[in-house]
Every structure is written in structure tokens, then in C-alpha cells.
N, C-alpha and C positions, 0 to 999 in steps of 0.2 A: 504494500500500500504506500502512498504517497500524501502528503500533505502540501495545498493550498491553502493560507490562514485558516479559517474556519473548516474550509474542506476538504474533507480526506476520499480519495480515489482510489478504488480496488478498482485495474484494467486487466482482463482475461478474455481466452476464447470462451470460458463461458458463460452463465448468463443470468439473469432476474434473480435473487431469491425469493423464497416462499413466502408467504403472507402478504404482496405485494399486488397494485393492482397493473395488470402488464396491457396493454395497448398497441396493438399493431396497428394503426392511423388509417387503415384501410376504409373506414368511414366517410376518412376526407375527403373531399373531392378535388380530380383533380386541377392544375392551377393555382392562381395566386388568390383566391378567392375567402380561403381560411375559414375557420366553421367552429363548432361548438360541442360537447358531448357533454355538457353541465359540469362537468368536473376542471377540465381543461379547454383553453379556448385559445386556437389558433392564429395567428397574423402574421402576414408577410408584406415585405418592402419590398420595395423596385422589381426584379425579377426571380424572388427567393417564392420555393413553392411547393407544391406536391405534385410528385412525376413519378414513371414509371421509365425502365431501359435506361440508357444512356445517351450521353451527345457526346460528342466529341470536342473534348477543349473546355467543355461546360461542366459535366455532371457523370458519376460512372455509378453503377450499384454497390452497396453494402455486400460484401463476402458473408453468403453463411457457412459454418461448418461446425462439424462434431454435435449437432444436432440441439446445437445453442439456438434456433429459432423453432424451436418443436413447441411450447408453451404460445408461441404468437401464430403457429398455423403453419408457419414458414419450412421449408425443405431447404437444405445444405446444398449450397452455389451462389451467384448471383441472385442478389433479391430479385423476385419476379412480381413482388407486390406492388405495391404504394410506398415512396417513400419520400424524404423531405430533402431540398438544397438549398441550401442558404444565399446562392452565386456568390457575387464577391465584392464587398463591403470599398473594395481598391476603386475598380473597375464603376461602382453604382456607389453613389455616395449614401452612408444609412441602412444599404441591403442587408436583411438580415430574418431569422425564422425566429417570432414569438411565441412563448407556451406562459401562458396567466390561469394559475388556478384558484379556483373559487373558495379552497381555504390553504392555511401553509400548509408546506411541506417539509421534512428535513431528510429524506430520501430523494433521489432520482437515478432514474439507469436508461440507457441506453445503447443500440448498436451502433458503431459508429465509423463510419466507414472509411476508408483510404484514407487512413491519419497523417496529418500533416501538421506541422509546428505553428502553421498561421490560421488553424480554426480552432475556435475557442467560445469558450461554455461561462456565459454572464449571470450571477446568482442574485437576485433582487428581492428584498422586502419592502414594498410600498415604492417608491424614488431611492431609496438605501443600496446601494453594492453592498454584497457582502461579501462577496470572492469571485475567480474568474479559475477555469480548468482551461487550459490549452494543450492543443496535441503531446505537447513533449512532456505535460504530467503524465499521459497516458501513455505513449511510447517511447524510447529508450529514441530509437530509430524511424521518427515521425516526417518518413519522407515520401506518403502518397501511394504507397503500394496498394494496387487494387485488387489484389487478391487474398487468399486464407490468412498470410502472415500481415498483413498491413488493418481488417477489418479486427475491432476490440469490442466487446461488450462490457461496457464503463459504469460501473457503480459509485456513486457518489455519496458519501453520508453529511450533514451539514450541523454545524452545532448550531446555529443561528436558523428558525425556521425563517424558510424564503416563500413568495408568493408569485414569483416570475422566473422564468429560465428564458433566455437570449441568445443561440447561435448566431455566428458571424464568419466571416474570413474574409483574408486579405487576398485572396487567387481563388481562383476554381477547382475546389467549391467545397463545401460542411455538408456532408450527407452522412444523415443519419431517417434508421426506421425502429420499430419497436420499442417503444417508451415504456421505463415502468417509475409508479410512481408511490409514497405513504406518506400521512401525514405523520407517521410512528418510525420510528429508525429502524429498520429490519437489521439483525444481524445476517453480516454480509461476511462469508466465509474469505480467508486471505487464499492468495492465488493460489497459495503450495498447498493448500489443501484441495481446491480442485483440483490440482492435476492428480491427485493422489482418487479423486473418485471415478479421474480417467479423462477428463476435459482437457488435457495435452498444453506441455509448457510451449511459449511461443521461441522458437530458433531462429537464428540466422538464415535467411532463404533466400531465393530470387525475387527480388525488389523489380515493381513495375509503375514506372510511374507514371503520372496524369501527362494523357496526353491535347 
């Protein structure tokens, strides 16, 4: 685990703990158009949204594997669902993917894909920051790989309850799917113990970067 002032990051391949409530956004629709499910409510700037495949230069899938998206529905590969991009905050002045929930929280998880050192995770209570996660809390080697080794299912516990989460990035692009969320801190097991129940430590591999 890792620590950001208030927030501490458990990053592995795999995924949600129990007691949480998990969310695969496939509800949304897609576009920039953002939506609501009473708990959590969506908004997007400039050209930040919910898509499906990839573009090229723009946006790529989330890697699933080892059967870290079996609770949100999802099969090991390329997300084929619904998922969220942030574009790029450089590029569009302001762009960025909002999640506002209707009470605190002091959990959040997510997949998170092709991590890279300039996408980063803004913690909000009311107008208050209270911490920010960037790629390289979550990976050692956050340089865009878009496949098994570059995609992380990121756990976050927060000491400060927050009422907003903020994606952003400075290039193309924050893409993340499957949210999970509590207003109760779930105990979030440390990495070494997953791989101990078989969810596989992450190695050195062949790096693919955003093209």
C-alpha cells in the first residue's frame, strides 16, 4: 500500500472487496451527456465521457484479467462494456470525468486503465481537496501500457470522508470502468495477500504504449 496524505492506495490485479457497493456504469449512456443512479451522479467536460472500443491517439480499453471483473459482469481482455475517458485536461482546458455522491464516502475502487503518471484521482469534500492519487501512486512503472500489466484495480481508503471524486489528465487519456464504492471503510486486503489467494503479483512485461 501506498500513502497520499489522507489517502492510502492498495493497487493490484485484483479487485473490489466484499461488503462494497460495485458498479459497472453500464447504465450510462453513452456520451458526454452524464446521468444519475441516486447514489452517484455523473458529469463530464469538454470531450471527457462514456465510450465503448477504442480510438486511436484518444482513448484505449481497460485490460481485464485473472477474473478481476467477474463481480461487475465483465470477462478477462479488453473491456467490451461501457467505460469512462477523461480526454485530456492539456489538450481541453477543464476536461475532466465527475462522480458526486449523494452522501460521503471514505472508500472508492476502481479499474483503471493504461496507467500513466499524468492521470490522477481528485478527493473532494464540499469545495475542500483533501488528496489527489496519481498514476505513479499506483504504479511503480506508470507509462500507458494497455494491456494485462499496465491495467490496476485501485483501492483507495480515505481518512477524511469525501463527497466528490474528479478524474483528469494531462494527455490521452484516464480511462477507467467498474466503480466500487462505501460510505464505511471496507477492509481492503494488502497486495501480498492477494496474490497469495492466486490474483498474481504484477512483473516486469512488455510495455505498450498509447498510441
Amino acid at each position: 500500500m501506498s500513502q497520499a496524505g489522507p489517502l492510502t492506495i492498495s493497487s493490484s490485479i485484483g479487485g473490489a472487496p466484499v461488503g462494497v457497493t460495485k458498479d459497472n456504469l453500464n447504465w450510462l449512456p453513452l456520451g458526454q451527456g452524464g446521468g444519475t443512479n441516486g447514489v452517484v451522479t455523473f458529469s463530464f467536460s469538454q470531450d471527457a465521457g462514456v465510450v465503448t472500443g477504442a480510438a486511436s491517439g484518444l482513448y484505449a480499453a481497460p485490460f481485464l484479467s485473472h477474473g478481476n471483473g467477474a463481480a461487475f459482469g465483465d470477462a478477462n481482455g479488453a473491456d467490451a462494456s461501457r467505460y469512462i475517458t477523461t480526454s485530456s485536461a492539456a489538450a481541453f482546458g477543464g476536461a475532466n470525468a465527475t462522480m458526486t455522491f449523494a452522501q460521503t464516502q471514505t472508500y472508492f475502487g476502481l479499474l483503471w486503465g493504461s496507467v500513466d503518471s499524468y492521470n490522477w484521482l481528485d478527493f473532494y469534500r464540499g469545495s475542500t481537496l483533501i488528496g489527489r492519487v496519481n498514476g505513479g501512486d499506483v504504479a511503480a512503472l506508470a507509462n500507458g501500457d494497455q494491456g494485462e500489466m499496465g491495467t490496476y484495480y485501485v483501492n483507495i481508503l480515505s481518512d477524511t470522508a469525501f463527497d466528490r471524486v474528479v478524474a483528469a489528465s494531462n494527455g490521452y487519456a484516464f480511462e477507467f470502468d467498474n466503480i466500487s464504492y462505501s460510505p464505511s471503510a471496507p477492509s481492503v486486503p494488502e497486495p501480498a495477500t492477494l496474490c497469495l489467494l492466486g490474483l498474481g503479483v504484477l512483473e516486469a512485461a512488455r510495455r505498450l504504449r498509447k498510441r
